[in-house]
N, C-alpha and C positions, 0 to 999 in steps of 0.2 A: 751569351744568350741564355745561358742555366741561370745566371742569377735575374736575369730578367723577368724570365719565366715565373722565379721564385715571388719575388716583387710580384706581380701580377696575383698570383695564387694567394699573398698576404692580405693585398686589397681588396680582392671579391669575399676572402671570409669577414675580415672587419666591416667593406661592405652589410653584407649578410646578415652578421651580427648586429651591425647598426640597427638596420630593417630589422629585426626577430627582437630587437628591446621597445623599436618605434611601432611594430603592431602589438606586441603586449600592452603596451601602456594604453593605446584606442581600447583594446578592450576589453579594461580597466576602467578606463574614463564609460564608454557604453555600459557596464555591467552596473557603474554608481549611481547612473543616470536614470535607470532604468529600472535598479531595484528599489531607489527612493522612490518613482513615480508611483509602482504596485505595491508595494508594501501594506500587509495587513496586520496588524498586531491583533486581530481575532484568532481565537482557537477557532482549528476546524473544526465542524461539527461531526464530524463521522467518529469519532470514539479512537480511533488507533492513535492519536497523537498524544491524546490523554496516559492511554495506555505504556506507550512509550516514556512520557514522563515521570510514572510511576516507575517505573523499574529504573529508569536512571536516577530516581532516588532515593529507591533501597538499594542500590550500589555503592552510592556516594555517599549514606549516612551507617555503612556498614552489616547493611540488612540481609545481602546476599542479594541474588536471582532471584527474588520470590514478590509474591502478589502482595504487599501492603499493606492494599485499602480492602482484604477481603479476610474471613476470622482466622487467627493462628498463622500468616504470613506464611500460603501453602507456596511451595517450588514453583517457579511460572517452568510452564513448558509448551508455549506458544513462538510468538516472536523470538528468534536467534538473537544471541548475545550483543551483538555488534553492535549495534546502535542505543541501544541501554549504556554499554559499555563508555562508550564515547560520549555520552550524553553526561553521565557520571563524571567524566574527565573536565568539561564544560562546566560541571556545575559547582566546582573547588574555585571557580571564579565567581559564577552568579547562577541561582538556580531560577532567574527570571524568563518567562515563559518570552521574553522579546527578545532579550539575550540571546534565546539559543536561538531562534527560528533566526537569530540574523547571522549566526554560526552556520547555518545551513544555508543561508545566501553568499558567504565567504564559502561553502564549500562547492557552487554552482561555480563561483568568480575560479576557485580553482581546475575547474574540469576542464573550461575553455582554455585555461592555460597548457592545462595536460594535452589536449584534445586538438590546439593550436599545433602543439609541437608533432604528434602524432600523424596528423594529416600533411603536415608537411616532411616527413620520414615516408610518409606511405606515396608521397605523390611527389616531390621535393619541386613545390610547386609555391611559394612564399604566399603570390597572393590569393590563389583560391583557398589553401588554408586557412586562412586570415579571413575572408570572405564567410567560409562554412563555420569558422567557430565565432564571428561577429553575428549570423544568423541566428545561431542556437542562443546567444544572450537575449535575443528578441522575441523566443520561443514563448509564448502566453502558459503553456503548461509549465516548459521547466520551470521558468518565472514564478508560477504561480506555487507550485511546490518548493522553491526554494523557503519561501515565506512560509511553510509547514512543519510539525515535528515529526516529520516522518522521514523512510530509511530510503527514500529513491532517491534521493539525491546526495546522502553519502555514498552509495555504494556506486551511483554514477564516481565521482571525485575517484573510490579507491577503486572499482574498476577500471576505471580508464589510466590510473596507474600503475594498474598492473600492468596492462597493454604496453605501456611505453618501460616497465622494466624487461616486459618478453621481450619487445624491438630490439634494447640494447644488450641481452643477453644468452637469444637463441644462435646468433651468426658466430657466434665463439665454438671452435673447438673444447676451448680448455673452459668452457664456462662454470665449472665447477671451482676456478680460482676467481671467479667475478662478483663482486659485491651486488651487481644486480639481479643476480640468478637467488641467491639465500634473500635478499627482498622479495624477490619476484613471489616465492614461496609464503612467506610472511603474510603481505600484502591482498594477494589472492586468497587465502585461507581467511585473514580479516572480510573481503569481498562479500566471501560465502556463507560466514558469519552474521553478514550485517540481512542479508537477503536470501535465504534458502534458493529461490528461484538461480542463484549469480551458479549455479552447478553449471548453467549451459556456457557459462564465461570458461568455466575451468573442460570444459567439453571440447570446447574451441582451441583452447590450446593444447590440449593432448588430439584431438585429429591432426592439426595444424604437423606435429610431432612424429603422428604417423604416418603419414603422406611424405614427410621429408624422412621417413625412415631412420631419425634421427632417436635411436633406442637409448641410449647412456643419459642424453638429458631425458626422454620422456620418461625415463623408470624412474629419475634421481627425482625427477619433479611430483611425481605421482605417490611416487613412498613418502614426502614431503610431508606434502599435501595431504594424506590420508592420516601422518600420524598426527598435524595437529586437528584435526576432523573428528577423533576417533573420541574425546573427550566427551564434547556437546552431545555426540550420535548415543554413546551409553549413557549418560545423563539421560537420554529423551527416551531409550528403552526402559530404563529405571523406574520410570515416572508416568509409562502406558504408552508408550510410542508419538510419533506423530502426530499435533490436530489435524495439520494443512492435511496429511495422508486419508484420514478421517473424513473429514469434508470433502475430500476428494471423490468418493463414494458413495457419498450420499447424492440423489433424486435434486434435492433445496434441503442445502445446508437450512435453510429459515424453517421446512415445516421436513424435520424428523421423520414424522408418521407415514409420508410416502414413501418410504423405503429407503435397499441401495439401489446403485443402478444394474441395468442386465446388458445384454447387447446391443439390444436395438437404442436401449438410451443415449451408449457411449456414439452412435451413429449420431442421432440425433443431436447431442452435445457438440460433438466435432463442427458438425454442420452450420449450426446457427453459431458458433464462435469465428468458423472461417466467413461468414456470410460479413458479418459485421465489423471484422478485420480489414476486409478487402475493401468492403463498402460505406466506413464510418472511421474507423479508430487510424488506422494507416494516413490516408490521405490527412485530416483532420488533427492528426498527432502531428505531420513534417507542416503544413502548411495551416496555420490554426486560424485563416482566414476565411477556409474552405468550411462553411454551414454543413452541417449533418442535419441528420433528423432521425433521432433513435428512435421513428414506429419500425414494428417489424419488417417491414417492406421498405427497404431501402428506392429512393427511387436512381432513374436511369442515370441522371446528372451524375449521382455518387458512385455508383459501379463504374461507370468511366472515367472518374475522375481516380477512383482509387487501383483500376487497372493500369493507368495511364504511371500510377506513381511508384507502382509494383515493377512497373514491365523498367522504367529509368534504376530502381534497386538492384535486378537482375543484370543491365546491362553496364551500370555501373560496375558491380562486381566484377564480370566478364573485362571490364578495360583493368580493371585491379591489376598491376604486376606484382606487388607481392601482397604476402600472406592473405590470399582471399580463401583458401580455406580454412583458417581461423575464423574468416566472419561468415562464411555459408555452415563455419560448426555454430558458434555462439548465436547467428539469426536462429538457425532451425531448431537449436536446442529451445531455446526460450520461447520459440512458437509452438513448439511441440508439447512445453507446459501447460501455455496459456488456452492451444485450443481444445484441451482437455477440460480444464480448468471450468467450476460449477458457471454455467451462462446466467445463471441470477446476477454474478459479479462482472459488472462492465464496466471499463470506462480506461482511457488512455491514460493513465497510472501506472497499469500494468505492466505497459511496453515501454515505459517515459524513459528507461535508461539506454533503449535502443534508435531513441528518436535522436539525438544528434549525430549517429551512424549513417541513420537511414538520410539527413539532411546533408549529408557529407555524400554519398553515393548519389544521392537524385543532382547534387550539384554539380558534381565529377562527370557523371553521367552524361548531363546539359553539355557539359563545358567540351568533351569530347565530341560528342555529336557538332556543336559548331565547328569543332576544328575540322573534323571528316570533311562536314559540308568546305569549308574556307579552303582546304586541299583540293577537293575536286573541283573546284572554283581557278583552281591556281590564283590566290589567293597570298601574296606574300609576306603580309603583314599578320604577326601574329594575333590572336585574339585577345584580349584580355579579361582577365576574369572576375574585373571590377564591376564588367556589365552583368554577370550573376547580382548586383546588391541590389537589381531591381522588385527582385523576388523581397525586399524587404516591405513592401508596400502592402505583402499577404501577413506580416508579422504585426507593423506600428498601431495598427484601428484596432488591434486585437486588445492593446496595453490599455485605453481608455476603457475596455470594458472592466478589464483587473482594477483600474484605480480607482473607478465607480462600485465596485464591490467592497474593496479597501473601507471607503469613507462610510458605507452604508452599517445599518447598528444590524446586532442580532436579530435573526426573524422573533416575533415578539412568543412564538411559541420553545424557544429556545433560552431567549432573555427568563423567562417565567421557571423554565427548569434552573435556571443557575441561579435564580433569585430566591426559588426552593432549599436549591442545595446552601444557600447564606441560612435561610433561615430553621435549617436542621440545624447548622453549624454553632447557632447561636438558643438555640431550643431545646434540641436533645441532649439527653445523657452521654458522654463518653463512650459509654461502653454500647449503644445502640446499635443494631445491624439493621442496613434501609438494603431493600431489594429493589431495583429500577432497571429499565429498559440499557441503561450507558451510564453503568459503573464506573467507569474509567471517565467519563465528563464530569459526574457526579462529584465526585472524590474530592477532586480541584476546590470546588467550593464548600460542601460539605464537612472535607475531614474527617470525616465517619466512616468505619467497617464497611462494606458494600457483599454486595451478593444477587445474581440475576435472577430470572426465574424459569423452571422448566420450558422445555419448548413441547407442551402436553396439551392434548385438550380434556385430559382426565383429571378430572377437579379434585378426586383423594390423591392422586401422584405428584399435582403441582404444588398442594395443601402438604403431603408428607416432606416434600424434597423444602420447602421453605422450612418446616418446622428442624428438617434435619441441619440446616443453612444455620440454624438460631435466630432467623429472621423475628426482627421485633416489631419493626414501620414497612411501609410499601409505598410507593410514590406513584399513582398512575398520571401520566402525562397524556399530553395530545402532541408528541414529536414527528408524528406520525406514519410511524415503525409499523407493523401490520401486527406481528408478534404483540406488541401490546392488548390490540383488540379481539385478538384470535385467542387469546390465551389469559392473557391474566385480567383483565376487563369482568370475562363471566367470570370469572370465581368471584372477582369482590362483588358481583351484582348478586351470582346464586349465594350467597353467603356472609353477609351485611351484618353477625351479630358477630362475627371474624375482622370485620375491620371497623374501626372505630376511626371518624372522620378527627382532623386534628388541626388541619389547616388546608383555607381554598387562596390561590391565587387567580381571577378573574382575567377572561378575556385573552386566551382559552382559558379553559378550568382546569389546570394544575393541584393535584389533591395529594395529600400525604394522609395516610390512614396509618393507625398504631393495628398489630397485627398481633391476636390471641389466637393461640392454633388451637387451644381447649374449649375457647366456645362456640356456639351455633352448633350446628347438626355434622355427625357423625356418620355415615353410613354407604348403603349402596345410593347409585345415579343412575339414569338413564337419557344416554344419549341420542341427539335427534337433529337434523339440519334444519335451519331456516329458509326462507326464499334466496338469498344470496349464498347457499352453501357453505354457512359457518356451523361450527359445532355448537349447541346449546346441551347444557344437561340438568337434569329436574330429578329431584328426590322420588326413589323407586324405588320400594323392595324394605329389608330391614335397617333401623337405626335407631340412634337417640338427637334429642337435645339437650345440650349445657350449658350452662350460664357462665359466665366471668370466670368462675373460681374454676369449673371443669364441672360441680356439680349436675349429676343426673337430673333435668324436673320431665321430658317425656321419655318413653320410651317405646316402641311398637314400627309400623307400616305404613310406609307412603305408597303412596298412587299418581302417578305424575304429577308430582310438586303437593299433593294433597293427603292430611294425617287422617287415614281411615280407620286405624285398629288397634288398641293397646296391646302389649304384649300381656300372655298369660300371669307370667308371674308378677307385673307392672300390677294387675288390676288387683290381684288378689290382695 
């Protein structure tokens, strides 16, 4: 009868195994299928992927951590290591911008495999996990960020590896003899690396640690963990602390001059980040077929729909038998960021690395609730969780809008900027410093020094901080960034003997001016709002005018924008 038994127990795991090679491979075959379809070989337009590029290749050409494309190759102390690092690693193969973004489409392909195995440890349920991590491949966001050079989709791959080193390493007594507990450590610190916000991943598993009272791994993991942490953290004090902490505090990170914030703002902030949480990015993140409408006023459809999808994450959790306080630490941590986090910056990005979680809960979620009902049904036939892939029908209409984005060219006022940056590249001097709105896109084409410009609307502040920059050129575009027109716009309108015109590209008008900080007028401003509440300022009070060289030829009193008086010693 024992060896019967044994036989029996042989077959159901080669079974098993069978099945866990024959859903891998679907989806595999779905991931290929899928990321041909979307595939964009555009750079994104938002400037961080630029950025990123840049540091992964002053890593890989020896340069260190530091800015590049900006004068004297200062230390960056923005972006965490991790994805520079790795990019760097990428780029000893090919440092072509297709290459890597399809490195990061192999690292989505990998998450589902992670992610695969994961949910079936958490649920040991073959095919709803199969189901959940076939859906997340269909996901129009991940999809669409995989095709990106940005860090949300490594740090999904190396987060979700971490999760599955905790799974196989927290149930051990002796886990300090376990090759996956010193990964676990590794890998996790890599996480936090690649993503500052990934703290609420390592949050999750030291609750997870305390709740199980389990002191010997939580200290051994924490000491870990902190000593390699402790590098990056005094590097970043070294070098003025924090930005993200910095921006944190600020009103709009975009306009400086309103201040920090006080208490009623942090109210405020909180508020409109949970509003659009619940009633845009949530719902609209698990189901990307579900329409938002980002005016302020969400309407009724979307509060129910994203109540509806909230209340299945909670209940999900709740059927969770294990480690569900791991994920009520790691949701709440990274929600605890985000609805702090400046509400100028929106958009399901944010949350992208929780969104296969969350589409894993609302389907677990589903899948139980039929079952409850099919029991009190008496009901003897089990359910199966294939009829979950109907939910794919909110995913597929999503991928025609990506593959229609895909084939489409740059907006022509974007085309115009990179067309600039060609013909700096081929125009200017080497040694030139160009200040523009997205340094970090510029670069790409350009090859030139970069440098932005104040976020002021004091026309001697944003004139002194260029001249300190070494600013030679200025690029005013029509990208249309606000910052441009709020700021650097009037200076070259108040001060046109300061920017000497050099090249127009038409339709928008794309202008590159050479930039002398010693000619045109020197002096006091006065400032004054328009009908639309922008800042204007007009020559008031004492100054000069200089020519080219820096030479003096006026000297004396303006009067709103008007020369009324020489100076004394001027006239004599």
């Amino acid at each position: 009868m024992g060896k019967k038994e044994s036989k029996q127990t042989q077959d159901l795991t080669k079974t098993s195994a069978r099945k866990h090679w024959i859903f891998s491979g679907i989806l595999l075959v779905i991931f290929f299928v899928s990321y041909q379809f979307i595939f964009d070989s555009k750079l994104d337009l938002g400037g961080d992927n630029g950025g990123y590029y840049i540091l992964g290749k002053a890593l890989s050409t020896g340069h260190g951590y530091t800015n590049i494309h900006y004068v004297g190759d200062p230390a960056h102390n923005h972006f965490p290591p991790g994805y520079p690092a790795l990019l760097a690693v990428f780029m000893f193969l090919s440092d072509s911008v297709i290459f890597l973004k399809i490195m990061n489409g192999l690292l989505l392909a990998g998450s589902a495999m992670l992610l695969y195995r994961i949910f079936f440890k958490l649920t040991e349920n073959i095919q709803l996990s199969f189901v959940a991590s076939a859906l997340m491949l269909l996901n129009m966001h991940l999809l669409k960020y995989s095709t990106i050079m940005m860090s949300e989709i490594p740090f999904l791959f190396f987060g979700s590896l971490t999760l599955l080193l905790f799974l196989n390493s927290s149930q051990k007594d002796d886990f300090y003899k376990s090759p996956s507990f010193y990964g676990l450590i590794l890998v996790s610190s890599f996480a936090f690396h690649i993503r500052t916000s990934g703290i609420a991943l390592i949050g999750g598993i030291l609750l997870y640690l305390l709740i199980q009272k389990n002191w010997k791994f939580l200290l051994s993991y924490f000491a870990g963990f902190v000593l390699l942490g402790i590098p990056w953290f005094l590097r970043g004090q070294s070098l003025g602390g924090s930005k993200y902490l910095k921006q944190l505090f600020l009103i709009n990170p975009y306009r400086p001059e309103e201040g920090t914030m006080s208490l009623s703002d942090w109210f405020t902030r909180f508020g409109n980040n949970l509003s659009r949480y619940i009633s845009k990015e949530i719902p609209h993140g698990v189901f990307p077929g579900v329409k938002v409408n980002y005016a302020p006023d969400a309407v009724e459809a979307q509060w129910f729909v994203g109540i509806i999808c909230i209340a299945l994450i909670v209940f999900g959790l709740y059927r969770l038998q294990n480690y569900r306080t791991f994920f009520i630490g790691y949701i709440a941590g990274t929600f605890g960021i985000l609805l702090l986090w400046p509400d100028v910056w929106f958009s399901v990005r944010f949350m992208l690395p929780l969104i296969p979680i969350f589409l894993f809960l609302v389907l677990f979620a589903v899948y139980e609730i039929i079952d409850l009902i099919a029991k009190k049904a008496n009901m003897n036939k089990n359910i199966s969780p294939y009829l979950l892939l109907i939910f794919a029908f909110f995913f597929i209409s999503q991928l025609k809008e990506l593959n229609e984005s895909a084939k489409k060219p740059y907006l022509k006022r974007f085309n115009n900027y990179f067309k600039m940056g060609s013909w700096a590249n081929a125009n200017l001097p080497y040694n030139a410093v160009i200040t523009t709105r997205k340094p970090n896109l510029f670069y790409l084409t350009a090859k030139r020094k970069l440098t932005g410009f104040k976020s002021t609307a004091d026309y001697n502040d944003l004139l002194d901080n260029l001249d300190e920059k070494g600013a030679t050129h200025v690029v005013l575009d029509q990208l249309g960034f606000s910052q441009t027109g709020r700021y650097l716009y009037p200076v070259i309108q108040g001060n046109p003997e300061k920017f000497q015109g050099l090249h127009t590209i038409p339709n928008p008008e794309t202008y590159m001016f050479k930039f002398n900080y010693e000619a045109g007028y020197q002096g006091a401003w006065k400032q004054s709002q328009d009908a639309n509440g922008n800042l204007q300022s007009v020559k008031h009070g004492q100054g000069v005018m200089k020519d080219a060289n820096g030479n003096v030829y006026q000297e004396g009193t303006w009067n709103n924008g008007n020369f009324v008086q020489l100076n004394v010693e001027t006239n004599d």
